[in-house]
N, C-alpha and C positions, 0 to 999 in steps of 0.2 A: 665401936661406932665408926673408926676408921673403917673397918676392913667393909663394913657391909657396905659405904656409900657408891666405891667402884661398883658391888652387885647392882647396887638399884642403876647405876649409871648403864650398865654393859641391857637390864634388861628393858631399861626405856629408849636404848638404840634400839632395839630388838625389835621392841614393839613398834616404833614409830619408822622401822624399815618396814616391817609387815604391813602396815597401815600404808605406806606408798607404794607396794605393791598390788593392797585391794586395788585402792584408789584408780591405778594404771588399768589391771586389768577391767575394771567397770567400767572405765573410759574408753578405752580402744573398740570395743566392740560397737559402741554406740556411734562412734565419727565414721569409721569404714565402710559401713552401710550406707550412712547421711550421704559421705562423700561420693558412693557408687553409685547411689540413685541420682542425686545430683548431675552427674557428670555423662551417665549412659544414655539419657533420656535427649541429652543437647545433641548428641555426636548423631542418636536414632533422625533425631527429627531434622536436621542437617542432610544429613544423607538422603531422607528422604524426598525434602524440597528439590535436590539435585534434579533426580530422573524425573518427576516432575515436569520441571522446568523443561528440562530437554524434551521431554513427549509433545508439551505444547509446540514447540522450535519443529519438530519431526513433523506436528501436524501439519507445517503450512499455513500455520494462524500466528499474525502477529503485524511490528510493522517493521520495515527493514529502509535502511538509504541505501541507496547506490555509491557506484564512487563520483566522482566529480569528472564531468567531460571539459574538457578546455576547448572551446572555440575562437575565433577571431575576435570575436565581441565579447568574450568573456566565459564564465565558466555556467556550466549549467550541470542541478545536481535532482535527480527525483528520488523521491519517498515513497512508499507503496505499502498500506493498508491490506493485510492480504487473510482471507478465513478460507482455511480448509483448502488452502492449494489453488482459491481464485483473487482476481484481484477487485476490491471493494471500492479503494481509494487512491487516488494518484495522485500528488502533487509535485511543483517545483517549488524546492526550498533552497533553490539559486537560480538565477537567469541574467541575463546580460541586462547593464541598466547606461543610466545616460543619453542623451537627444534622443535620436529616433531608437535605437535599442529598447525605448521606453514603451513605445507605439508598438513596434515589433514582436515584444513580449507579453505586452497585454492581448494583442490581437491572436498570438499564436499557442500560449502554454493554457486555457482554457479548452481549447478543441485539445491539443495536444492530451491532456489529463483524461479527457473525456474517450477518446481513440483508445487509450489506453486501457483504461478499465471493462470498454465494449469490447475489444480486439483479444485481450487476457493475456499479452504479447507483448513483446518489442517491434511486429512486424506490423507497424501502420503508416498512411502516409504523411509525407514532409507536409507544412502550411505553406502556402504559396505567398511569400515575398518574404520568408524567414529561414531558409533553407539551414544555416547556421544553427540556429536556435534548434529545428527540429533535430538535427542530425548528434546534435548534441545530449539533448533528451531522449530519444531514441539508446544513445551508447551508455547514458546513467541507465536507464529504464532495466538493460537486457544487466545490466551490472547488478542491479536491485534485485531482479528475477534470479539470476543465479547464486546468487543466498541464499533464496529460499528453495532450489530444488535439491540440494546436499541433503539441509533439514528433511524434507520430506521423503527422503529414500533412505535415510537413516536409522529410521525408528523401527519399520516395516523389513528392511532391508530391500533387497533386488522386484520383489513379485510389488510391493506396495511401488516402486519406481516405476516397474512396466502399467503398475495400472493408474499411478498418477498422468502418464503419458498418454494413456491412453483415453483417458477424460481429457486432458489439454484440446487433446486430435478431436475429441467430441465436440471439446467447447468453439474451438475455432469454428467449425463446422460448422455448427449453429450459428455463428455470429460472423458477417462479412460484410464487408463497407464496398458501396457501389457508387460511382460518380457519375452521372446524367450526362447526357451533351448538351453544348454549350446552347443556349437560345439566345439567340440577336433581337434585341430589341432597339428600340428608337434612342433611347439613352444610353444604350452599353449593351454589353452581352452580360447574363445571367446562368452562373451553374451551380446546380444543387450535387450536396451528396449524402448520401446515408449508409447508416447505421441500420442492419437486419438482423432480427436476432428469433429464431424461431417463425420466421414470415411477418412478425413486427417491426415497426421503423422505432428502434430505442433513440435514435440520435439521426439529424438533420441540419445542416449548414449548408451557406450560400460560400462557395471557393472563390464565387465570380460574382460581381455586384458592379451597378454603373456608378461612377468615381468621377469628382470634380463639382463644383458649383454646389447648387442648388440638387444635384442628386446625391453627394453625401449625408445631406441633411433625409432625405427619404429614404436611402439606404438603412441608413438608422433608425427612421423609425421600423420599417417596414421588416426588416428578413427575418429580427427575431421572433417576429409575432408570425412569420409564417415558418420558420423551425417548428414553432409551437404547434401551430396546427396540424401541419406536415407531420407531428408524431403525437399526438393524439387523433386526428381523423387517419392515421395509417393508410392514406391513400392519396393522390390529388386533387379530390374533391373539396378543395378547401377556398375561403372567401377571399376574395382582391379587397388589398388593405387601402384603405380611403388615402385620395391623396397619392399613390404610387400602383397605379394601375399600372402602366407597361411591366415595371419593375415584378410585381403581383403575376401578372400573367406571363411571363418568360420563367419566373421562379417553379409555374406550375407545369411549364413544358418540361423544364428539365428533369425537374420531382417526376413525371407521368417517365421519362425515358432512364432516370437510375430505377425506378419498381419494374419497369420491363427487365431491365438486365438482372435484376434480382428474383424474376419469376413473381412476380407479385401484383 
C-alpha cells in the first residue's frame, strides 16, 4: 500500500498536467483571433477616416478663420464658409467695439461680408468712414483664403492648383463691383454702387447718402428699399420711395451711371 500511493500520486500529476495543457491549448487559439479581429478592424477604420478627412480639406469645402488683424480700434478677425474652392459665407467674429467703433462696425462689416463673398477675394473695396475696420478684414479675409488654397492644391497636386486658379480668374471675371458718380441733390449728394455678376446687380449700396437732421431719418427709411429694388428690377427703372424723393432720384442717377460702367 505504501509503495503504490507515490504511483497514483506521480500519475494524477500527470494527468492534471496533461489536463492544463489541453486546457491552454483550446484557449489560445480562441483569444488570438478574438484579439486580431478586435484590434485590425479599429486601426483599418482609423486610417480610413484620415484621408477622408483630408480630401474634404483638398476639396476647398469647409470653414476656416483667418488670423486676427490688430487695428487702431482694435482687432478684427473673419470666418469664411467656403464649398468647392468658393466663398459662401463670410463673417466677422471680432471687430472693434466701444462709442463710435460701435456705429463703425455695424455700418461697415455687413457690406464688408457681402463684398466678400460677391468678389471671392480679399480684393474689394474699403467702407467709407471705417477705413481701419476694412483694412483690417481685408488682412483676416486674405489670411482665411490662404488656408484654404494649400488644401486645395494638395489633394490634386499641381494641375488641380492651375485649374483651381483658373476658375478663381473666371470667377473674378464674372463678378465686379462698379461705383456710379456721385448725384448732387438738394439734401446731399448720393452714390450707388454694385455688385455684377454675370450682367446681374447681386448687390447694391448707397456709399453716399444726405446726413444730418431730418434726412437721417429718410436716409433710413429709403436706400435699403432702394438696394432692394436696384437688385431685383436689375436696372434703374425702379419707384421714388414716398417721403425721400430727392434722396430716390439721385440714388437712380447714380444706379443708371455704375450699369453704364458696368456695360449694363
Amino acid at each position: 500500500m505504501r509503495k503504490s500511493q507515490p504511483v497514483r500520486r506521480v500519475v494524477l500529476a500527470t494527468a492534471a498536467t496533461v489536463s492544463g495543457v489541453v486546457l491552454l491549448l483550446s484557449l489560445k487559439p480562441a483569444s488570438d483571433p478574438a484579439a486580431a479581429a478586435g484590434a485590425a478592424p479599429q486601426r483599418t477604420a482609423a486610417g480610413q477616416e484620415s484621408p477622408q478627412g483630408g480630401a474634404q480639406a483638398a476639396a476647398g469645402s469647409g470653414t476656416v478663420t483667418g488670423d486676427a488683424a490688430q487695428t487702431q480700434y482694435g482687432a478684427v478677425q473673419v470666418r469664411l464658409t467656403v464649398r468647392e474652392g468658393k466663398i459662401t459665407e463670410a463673417e466677422a467674429v471680432q471687430a472693434p467695439k466701444g462709442g463710435l467703433s460701435d456705429q463703425k462696425t455695424q455700418l461697415a462689416v455687413p457690406r464688408l461680408n457681402q463684398e466678400a463673398v460677391a468678389a471671392g477675394s480679399a480684393d474689394i473695396d474699403a467702407v467709407s468712414g471705417a477705413t481701419y475696420t476694412s483694412e483690417g478684414y481685408k488682412k483676416s479675409l486674405q489670411s482665411a483664403l490662404d488656408k484654404v488654397k494649400p488644401a486645395a492644391s494638395g489633394s490634386s497636386g499641381s494641375h488641380a492648383g492651375t485649374s483651381g486658379s483658373a476658375a478663381g480668374s473666371s470667377g473674378s471675371a464674372r463678378a465686379r463691383t462698379v461705383t456710379g458718380e456721385t448725384a448732387r441733390t438738394q439734401y446731399g449728394p448720393v452714390q450707388v454702387r454694385i455688385t455684377v455678376s454675370d450682367g446681374k446687380i447681386t448687390q447694391a449700396e448707397a456709399v453716399q447718402a444726405p446726413k444730418g437732421g431730418l434726412s437721417d431719418q429718410k436716409t433710413q427709411l429709403a436706400v435699403p428699399r432702394l438696394n432692394q429694388e436696384a437688385v431685383a428690377a436689375g436696372s434703374a427703372d425702379i419707384d421714388a420711395v414716398s417721403g425721400a424723393t430727392y434722396t430716390s432720384t439721385g440714388y437712380r442717377q447714380s444706379l443708371q451711371s455704375a450699369l453704364d460702367q458696368a456695360g449694363g
